[in-house]
C-alpha positions as CSV (number, residue, x, y, z in Angstrom):
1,X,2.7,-54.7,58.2
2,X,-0.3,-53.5,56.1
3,X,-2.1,-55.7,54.4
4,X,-3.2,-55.2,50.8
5,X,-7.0,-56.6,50.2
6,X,-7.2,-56.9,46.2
7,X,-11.2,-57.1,45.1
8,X,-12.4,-56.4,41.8
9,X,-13.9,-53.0,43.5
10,X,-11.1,-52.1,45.0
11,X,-7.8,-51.2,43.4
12,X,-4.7,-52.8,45.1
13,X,-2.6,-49.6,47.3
14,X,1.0,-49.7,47.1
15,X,2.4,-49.8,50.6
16,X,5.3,-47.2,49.9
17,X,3.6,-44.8,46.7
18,X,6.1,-42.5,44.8
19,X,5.0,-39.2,45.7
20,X,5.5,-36.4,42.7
21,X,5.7,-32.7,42.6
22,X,3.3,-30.8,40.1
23,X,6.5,-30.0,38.0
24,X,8.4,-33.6,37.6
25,X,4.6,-35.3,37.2
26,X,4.5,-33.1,34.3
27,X,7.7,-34.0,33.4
28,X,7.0,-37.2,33.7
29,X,4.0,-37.6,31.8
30,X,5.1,-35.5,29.0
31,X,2.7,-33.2,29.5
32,X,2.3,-29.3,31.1
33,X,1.9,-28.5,34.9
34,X,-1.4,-26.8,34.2
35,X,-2.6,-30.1,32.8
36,X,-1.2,-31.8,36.2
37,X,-3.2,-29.6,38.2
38,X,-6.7,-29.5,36.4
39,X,-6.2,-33.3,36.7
40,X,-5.7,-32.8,40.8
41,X,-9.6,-32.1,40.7
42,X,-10.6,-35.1,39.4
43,X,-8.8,-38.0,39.9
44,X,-5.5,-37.7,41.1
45,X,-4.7,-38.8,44.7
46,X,-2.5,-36.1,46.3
47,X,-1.6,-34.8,48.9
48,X,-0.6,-31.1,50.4
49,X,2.5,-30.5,52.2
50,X,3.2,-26.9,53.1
51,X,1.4,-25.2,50.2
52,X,3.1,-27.5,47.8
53,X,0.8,-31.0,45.9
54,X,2.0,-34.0,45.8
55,X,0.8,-37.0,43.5
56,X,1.3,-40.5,43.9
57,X,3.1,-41.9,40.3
58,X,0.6,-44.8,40.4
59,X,-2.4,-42.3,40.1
60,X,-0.2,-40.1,37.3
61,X,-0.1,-43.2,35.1
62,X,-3.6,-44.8,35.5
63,X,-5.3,-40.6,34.5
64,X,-3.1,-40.1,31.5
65,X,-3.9,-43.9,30.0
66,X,-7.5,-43.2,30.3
67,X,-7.5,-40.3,27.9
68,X,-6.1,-41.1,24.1
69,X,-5.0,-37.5,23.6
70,X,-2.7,-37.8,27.2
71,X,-1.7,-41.5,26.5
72,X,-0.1,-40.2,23.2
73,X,2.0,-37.5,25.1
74,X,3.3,-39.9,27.9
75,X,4.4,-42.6,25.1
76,X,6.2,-39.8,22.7
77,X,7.1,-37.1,25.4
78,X,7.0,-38.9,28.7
79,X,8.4,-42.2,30.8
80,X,6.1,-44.3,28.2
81,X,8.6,-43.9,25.5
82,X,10.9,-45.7,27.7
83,X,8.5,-48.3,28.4
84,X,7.7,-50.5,25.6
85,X,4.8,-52.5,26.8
86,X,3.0,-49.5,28.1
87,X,1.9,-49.0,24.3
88,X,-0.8,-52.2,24.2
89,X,-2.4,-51.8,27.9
90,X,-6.2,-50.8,28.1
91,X,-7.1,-48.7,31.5
């Protein structure tokens, strides 16, 4: 079993991450695919199977709560207006 080392300069890795496709990330974060992919080139971990990206749901979340514009979208259009407590967490 792998063990998860917390440290303030580390963030904690989820043993089994949710993997996303480009589509149902967008989906899920209420936002466009194009979005999802500009946002592969920065900060998303991903990963490439076939010719097809995959991104973990964990990284999704963290990159759309640091932008105010993106936030908004995920709480009106996205899982975050399923989510009540998503509303008052700072990134």
């Amino acid at each position: 079993m792998k063990k998860i080392i917390n440290t303030p300069q580390t963030k904690p890795e989820t043993e089994n991450p949710i993997w996303l496709s480009v589509s149902e990330a967008a989906k899920v974060g209420g936002v466009q695919a194009k979005t999802i992919r500009r946002a592969i080139k920065k900060d998303l971990k991903f990963k490439v199977k076939g010719n097809r990206y995959f991104i973990t749901l964990s990284s999704l979340i963290i990159y759309l709560h640091r932008n105010t514009k993106l936030k908004n979208k995920l709480n009106e259009h996205g899982l975050g207006q399923y989510i009540k407590e998503w509303k008052n967490i700072k990134f």
